[in-house]
TIFI-104139 format. One line per field, with one value per residue: residue number from 1; chain; x, y, z of N, C-alpha, C, O in turn; residue in three letters. Coordinates in Angstrom, 1 decimal, always signed. Atoms other than C-alpha are relative to their C-alpha. Example, Ala and Ser with C-alpha at 12.3 -4.5 7.8 and 13.67 -1.06 7.14 Angstrom:
<atoms>
i c(1|2)
ch c(A|A)
n.u c(+0.9|-0.9)
n.v c(-1.2|-1.1)
n.w c(+0.0|+0.0)
ca.u c(+12.3|+13.7)
ca.v c(-4.5|-1.1)
ca.w c(+7.8|+7.1)
c.u c(+0.9|-0.8)
c.v c(+1.2|+1.1)
c.w c(+0.0|+0.8)
o.u c(+1.9|-0.3)
o.v c(+1.2|+2.2)
o.w c(+0.7|+0.9)
aa c(ALA|SER)
</atoms>
This chain:
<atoms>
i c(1|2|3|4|5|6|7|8|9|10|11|12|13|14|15|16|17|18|19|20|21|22|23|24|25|26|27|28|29|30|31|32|33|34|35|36|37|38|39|40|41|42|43|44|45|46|47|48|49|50|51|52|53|54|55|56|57|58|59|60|61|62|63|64|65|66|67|68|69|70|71|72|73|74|75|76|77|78|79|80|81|82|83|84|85|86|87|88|89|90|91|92|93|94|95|96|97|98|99|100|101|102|103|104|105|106|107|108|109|110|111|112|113|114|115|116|117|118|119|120|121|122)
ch c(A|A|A|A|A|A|A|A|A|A|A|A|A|A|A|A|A|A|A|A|A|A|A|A|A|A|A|A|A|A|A|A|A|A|A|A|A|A|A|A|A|A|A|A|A|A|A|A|A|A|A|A|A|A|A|A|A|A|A|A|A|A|A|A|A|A|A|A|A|A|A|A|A|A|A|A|A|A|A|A|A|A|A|A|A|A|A|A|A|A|A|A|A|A|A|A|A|A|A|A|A|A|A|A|A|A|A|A|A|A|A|A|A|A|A|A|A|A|A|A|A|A)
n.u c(-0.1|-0.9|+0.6|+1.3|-0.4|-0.4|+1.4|-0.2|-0.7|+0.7|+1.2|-0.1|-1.1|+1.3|+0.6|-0.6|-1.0|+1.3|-0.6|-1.5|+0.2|+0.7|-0.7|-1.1|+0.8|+0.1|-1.2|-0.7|+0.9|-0.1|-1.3|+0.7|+0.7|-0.7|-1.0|+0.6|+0.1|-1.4|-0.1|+0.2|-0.4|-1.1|+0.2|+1.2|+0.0|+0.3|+1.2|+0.8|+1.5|-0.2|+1.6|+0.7|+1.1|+0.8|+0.8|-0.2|-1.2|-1.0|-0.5|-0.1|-1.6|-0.9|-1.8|-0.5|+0.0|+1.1|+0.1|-0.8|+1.1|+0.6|-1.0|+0.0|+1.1|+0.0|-0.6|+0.5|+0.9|-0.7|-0.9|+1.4|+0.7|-0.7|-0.2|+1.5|-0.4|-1.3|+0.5|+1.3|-0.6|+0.7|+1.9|-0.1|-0.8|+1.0|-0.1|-1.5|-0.4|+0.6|-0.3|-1.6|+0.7|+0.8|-0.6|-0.2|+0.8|+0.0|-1.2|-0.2|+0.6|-1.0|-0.8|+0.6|+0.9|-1.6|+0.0|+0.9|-0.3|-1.1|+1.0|+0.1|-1.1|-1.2)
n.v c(+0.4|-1.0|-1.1|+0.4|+0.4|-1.3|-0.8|+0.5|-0.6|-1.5|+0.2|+0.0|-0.9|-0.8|-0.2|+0.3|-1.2|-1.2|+0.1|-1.0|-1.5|-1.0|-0.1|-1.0|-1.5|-0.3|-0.2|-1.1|-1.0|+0.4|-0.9|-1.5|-1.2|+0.8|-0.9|-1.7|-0.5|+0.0|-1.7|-1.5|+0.1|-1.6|-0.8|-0.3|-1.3|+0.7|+0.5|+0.3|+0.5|+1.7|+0.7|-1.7|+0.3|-0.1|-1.6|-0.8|+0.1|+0.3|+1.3|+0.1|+0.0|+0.5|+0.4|+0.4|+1.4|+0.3|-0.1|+1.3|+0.8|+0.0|+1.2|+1.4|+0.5|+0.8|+1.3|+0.5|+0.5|+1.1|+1.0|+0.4|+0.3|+0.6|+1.3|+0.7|+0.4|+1.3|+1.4|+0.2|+0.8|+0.9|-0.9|-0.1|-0.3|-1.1|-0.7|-0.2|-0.8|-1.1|-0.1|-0.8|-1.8|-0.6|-0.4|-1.2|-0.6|-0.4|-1.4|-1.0|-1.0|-0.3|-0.6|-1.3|-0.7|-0.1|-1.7|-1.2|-0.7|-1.0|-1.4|-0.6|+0.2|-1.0)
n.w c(-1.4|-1.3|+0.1|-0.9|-1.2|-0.5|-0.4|-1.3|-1.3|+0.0|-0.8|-1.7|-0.4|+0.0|-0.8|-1.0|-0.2|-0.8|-1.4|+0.0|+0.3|-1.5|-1.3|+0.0|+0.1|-1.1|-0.6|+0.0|-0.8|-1.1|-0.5|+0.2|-0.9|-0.9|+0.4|-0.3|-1.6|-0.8|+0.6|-0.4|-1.8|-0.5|+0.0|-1.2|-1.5|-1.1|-0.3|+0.6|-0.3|+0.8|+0.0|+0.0|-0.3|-1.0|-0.7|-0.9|+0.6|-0.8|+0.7|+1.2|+0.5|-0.4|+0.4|+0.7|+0.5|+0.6|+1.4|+0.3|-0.5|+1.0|+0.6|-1.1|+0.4|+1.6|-0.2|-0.1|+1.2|+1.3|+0.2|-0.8|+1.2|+0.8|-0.7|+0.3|+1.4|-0.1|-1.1|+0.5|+1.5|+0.7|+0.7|+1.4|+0.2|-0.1|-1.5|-0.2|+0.6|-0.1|-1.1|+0.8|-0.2|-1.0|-0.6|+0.7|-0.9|-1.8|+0.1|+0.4|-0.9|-1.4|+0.4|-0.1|-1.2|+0.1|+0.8|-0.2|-1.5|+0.4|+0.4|-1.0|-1.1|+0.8)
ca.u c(+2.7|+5.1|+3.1|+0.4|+2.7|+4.2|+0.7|+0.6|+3.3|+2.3|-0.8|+0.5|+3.3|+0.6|-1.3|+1.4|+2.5|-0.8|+0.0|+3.7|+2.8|+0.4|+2.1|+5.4|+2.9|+1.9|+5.4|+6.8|+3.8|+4.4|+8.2|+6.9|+5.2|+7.4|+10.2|+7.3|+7.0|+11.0|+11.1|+8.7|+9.3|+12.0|+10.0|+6.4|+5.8|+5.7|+2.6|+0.0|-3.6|-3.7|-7.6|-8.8|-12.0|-12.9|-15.4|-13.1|-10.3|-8.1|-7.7|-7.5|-3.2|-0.7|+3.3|+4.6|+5.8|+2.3|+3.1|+5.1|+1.2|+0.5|+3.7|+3.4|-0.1|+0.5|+3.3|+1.1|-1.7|+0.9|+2.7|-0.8|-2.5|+0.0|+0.8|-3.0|-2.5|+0.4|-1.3|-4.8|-3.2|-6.2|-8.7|-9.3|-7.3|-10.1|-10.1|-6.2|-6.5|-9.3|-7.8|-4.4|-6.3|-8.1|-4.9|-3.5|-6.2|-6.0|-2.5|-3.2|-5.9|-3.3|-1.4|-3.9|-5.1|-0.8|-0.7|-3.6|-2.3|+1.0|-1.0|-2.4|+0.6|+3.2)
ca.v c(-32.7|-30.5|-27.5|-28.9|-30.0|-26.3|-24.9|-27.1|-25.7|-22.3|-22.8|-24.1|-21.9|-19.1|-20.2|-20.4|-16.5|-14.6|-15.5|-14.6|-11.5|-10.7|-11.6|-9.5|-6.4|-6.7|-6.9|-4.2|-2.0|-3.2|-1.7|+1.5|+2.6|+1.1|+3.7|+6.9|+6.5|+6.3|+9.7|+11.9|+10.7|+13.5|+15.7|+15.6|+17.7|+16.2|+15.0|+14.0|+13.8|+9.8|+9.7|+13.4|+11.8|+11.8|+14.5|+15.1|+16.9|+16.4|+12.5|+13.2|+13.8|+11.3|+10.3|+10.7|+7.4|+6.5|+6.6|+3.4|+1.8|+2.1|-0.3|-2.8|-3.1|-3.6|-6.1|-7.8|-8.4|-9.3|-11.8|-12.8|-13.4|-15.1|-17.5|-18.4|-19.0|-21.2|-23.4|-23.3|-25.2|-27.0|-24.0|-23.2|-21.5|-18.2|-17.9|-18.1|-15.1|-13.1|-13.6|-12.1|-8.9|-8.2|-8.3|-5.8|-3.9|-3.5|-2.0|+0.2|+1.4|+1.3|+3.2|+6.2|+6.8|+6.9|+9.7|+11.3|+11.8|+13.1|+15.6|+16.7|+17.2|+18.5)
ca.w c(-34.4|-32.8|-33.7|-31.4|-28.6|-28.6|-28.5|-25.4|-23.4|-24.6|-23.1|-19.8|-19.6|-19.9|-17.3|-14.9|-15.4|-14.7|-11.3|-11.4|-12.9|-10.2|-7.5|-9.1|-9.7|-6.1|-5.0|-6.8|-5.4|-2.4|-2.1|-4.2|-1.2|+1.2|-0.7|-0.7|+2.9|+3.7|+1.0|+2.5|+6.5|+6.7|+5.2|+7.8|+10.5|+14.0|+13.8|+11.5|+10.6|+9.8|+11.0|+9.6|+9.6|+13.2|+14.9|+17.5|+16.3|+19.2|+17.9|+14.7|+14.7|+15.5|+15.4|+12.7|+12.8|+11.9|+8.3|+8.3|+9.0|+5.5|+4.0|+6.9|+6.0|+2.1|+3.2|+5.3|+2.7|-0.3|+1.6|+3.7|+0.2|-1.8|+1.0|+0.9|-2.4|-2.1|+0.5|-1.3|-4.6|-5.2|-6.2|-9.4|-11.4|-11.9|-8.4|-8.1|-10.5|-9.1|-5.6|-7.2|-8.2|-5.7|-3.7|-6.3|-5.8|-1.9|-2.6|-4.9|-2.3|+0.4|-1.8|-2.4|+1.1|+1.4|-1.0|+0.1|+3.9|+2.5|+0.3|+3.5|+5.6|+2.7)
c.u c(+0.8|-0.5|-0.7|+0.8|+0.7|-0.9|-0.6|+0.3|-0.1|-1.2|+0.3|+0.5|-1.2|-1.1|+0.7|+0.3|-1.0|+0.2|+1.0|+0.1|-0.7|+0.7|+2.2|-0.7|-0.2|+1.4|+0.7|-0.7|+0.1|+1.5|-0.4|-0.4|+0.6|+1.3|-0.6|+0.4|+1.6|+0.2|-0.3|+0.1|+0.7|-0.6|-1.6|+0.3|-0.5|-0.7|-1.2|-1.5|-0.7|-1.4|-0.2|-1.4|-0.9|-0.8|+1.0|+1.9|+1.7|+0.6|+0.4|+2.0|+0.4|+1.3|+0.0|+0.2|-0.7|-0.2|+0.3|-1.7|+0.1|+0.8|+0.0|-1.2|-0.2|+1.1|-0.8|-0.8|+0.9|+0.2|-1.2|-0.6|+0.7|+0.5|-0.7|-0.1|+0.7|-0.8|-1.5|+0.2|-1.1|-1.3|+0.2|+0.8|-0.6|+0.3|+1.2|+0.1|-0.8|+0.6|+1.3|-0.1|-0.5|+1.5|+0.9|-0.7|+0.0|+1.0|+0.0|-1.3|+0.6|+0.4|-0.5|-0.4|+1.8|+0.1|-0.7|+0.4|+1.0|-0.1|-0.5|+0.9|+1.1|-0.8)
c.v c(+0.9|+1.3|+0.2|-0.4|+1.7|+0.9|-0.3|+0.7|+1.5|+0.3|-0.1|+0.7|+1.8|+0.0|+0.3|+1.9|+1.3|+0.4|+0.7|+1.1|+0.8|+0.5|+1.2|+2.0|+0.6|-0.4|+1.0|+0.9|+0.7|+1.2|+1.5|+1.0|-0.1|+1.5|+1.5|+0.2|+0.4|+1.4|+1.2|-0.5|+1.1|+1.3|+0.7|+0.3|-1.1|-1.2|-0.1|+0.0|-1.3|+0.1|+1.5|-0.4|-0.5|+1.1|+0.7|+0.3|+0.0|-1.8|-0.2|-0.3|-1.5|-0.1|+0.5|-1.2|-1.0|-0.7|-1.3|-0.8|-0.3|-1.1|-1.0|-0.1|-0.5|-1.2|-1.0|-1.2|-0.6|-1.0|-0.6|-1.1|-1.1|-0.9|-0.6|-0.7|-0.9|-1.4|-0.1|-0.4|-0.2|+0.8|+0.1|+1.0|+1.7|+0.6|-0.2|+1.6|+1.0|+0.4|+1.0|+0.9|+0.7|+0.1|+1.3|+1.4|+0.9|+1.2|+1.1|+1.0|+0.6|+1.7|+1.5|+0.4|+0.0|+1.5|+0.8|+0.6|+0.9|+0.8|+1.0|+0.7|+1.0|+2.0)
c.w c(+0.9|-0.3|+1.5|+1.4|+0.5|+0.4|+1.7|+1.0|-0.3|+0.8|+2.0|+0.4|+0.4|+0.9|+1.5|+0.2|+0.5|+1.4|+1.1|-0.2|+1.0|+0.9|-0.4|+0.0|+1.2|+0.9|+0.0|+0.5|+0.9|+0.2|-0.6|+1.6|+1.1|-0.1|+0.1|+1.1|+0.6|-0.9|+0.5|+1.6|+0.2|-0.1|+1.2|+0.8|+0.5|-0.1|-1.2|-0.4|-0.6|+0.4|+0.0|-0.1|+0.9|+0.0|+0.6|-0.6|+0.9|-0.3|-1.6|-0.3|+1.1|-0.1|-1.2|-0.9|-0.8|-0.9|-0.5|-0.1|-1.5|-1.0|+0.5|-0.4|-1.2|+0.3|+0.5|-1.4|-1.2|+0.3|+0.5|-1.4|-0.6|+0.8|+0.1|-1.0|-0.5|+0.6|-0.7|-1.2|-0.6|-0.6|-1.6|-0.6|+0.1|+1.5|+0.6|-0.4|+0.6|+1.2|+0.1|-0.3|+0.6|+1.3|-0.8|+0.1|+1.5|+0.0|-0.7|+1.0|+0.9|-0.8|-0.4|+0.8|+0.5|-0.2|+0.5|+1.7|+0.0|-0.9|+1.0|+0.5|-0.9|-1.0)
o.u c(+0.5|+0.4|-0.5|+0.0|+0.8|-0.8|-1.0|-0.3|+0.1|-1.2|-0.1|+0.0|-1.4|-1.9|+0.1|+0.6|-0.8|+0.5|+1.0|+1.0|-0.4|+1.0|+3.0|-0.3|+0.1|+1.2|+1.2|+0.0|+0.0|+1.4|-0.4|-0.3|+0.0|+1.7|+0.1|+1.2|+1.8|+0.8|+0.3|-0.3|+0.2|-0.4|-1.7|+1.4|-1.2|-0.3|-1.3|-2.2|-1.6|-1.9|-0.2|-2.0|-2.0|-0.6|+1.1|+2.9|+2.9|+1.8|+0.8|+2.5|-0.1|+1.6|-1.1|-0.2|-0.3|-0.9|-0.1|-1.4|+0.5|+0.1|+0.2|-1.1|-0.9|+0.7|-0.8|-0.6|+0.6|-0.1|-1.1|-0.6|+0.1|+1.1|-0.3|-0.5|+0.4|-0.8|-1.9|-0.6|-1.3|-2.4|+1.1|+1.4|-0.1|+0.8|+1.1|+0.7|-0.3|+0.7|+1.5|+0.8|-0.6|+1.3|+1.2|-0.2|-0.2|+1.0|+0.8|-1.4|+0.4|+0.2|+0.3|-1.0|+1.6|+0.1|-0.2|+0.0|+1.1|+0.8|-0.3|+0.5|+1.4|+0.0)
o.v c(+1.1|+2.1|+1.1|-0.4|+2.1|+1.8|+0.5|+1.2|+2.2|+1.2|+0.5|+1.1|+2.3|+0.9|+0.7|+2.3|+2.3|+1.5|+1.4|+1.8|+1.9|+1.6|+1.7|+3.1|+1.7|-0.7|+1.5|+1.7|+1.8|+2.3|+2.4|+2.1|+0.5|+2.1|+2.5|+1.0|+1.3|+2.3|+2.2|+0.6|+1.9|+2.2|+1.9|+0.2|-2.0|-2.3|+1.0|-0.5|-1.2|-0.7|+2.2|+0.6|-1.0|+2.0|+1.9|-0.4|+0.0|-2.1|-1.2|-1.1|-1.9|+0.7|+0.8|-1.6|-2.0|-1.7|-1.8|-1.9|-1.5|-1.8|-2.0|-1.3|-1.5|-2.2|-2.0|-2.2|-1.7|-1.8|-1.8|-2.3|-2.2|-1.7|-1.8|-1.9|-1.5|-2.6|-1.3|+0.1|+0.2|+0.5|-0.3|+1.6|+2.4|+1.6|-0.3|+2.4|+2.1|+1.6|+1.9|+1.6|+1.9|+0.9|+2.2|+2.4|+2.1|+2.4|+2.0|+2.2|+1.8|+2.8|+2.4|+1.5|+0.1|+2.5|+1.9|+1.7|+1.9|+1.6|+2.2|+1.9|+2.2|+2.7)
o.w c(+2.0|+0.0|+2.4|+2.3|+1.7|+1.2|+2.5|+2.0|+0.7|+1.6|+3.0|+1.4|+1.5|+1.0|+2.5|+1.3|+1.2|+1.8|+2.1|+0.4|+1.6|+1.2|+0.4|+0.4|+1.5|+2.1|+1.0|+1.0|+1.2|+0.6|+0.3|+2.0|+2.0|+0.9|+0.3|+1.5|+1.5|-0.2|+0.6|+2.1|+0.9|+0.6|+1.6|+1.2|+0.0|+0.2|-1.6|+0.6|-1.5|-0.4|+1.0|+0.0|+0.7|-0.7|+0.5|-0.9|+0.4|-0.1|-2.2|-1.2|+2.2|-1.0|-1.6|-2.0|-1.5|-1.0|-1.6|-0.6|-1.7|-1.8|-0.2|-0.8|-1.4|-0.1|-0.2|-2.0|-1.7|-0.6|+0.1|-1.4|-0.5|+0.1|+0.1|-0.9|-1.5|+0.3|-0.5|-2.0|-1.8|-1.1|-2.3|+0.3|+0.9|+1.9|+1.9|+0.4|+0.5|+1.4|+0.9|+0.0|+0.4|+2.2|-0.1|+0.6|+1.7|+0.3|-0.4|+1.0|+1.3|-0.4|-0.5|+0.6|+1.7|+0.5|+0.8|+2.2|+0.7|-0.9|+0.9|+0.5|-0.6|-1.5)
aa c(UNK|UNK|UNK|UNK|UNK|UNK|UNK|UNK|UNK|UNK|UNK|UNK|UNK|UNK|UNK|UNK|UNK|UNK|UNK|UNK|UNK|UNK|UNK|UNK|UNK|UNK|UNK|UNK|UNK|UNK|UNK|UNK|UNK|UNK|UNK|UNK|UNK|UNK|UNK|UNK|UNK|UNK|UNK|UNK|UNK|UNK|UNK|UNK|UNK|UNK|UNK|UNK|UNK|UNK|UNK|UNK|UNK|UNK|UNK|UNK|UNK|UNK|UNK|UNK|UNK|UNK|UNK|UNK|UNK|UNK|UNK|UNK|UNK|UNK|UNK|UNK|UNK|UNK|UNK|UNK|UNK|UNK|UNK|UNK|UNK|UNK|UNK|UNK|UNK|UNK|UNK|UNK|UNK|UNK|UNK|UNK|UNK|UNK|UNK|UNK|UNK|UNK|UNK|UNK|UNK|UNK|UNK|UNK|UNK|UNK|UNK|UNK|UNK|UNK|UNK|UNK|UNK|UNK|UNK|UNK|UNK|UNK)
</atoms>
């Protein structure tokens, strides 16, 4: 009998941490790039080419400052998501978890079009 009631809270406990795991994955990500951007800031020149994929290449550079877009946007989305999440209790548990990767996801996208502008630049 107490095998089976520990199998239990193993079980629940286990459902509860996928979650928590996510949402710590997409937290620490989150400051990761939050800490790139404040690293190489000193080091970029003036100006930037944050949209090198226009035609016209007089729009293509901007600020500097720019760079900050890319942390305030993964903060956004973490805390955006996982507040959804909070207030949407009653979904299923699947689509707690896919919604939880797919915000992992986003950031690790944020987080290579990051890298790849400060590849450009340095």
């Amino acid at each position: 009998m107490q095998i089976s009631s520990i199998d239990q809270q193993t079980s629940l406990s286990s459902r509860t941490n996928p979650e928590i795991r996510t949402f710590r994955t997409a937290f620490l990500l989150t400051i990761l790039l939050t800490a790139i951007t404040g690293i190489f800031f000193s080091f970029l020149q003036p100006v930037i080419p944050l949209f090198y994929t226009l035609a016209q290449p007089e729009k293509q550079f901007v600020h500097k400052a720019w760079i900050f877009f890319f942390p305030l946007l993964a903060w956004l989305i973490t805390l955006g998501h996982f507040s959804l999440i909070k207030i949407m209790s009653n979904l299923d548990e699947t689509i707690k978890q896919i919604f939880s990767w797919t915000t992992v996801g986003i950031i690790i996208i944020i987080g290579l079009l990051l890298v790849r502008v400060i590849l450009l630049v340095t």
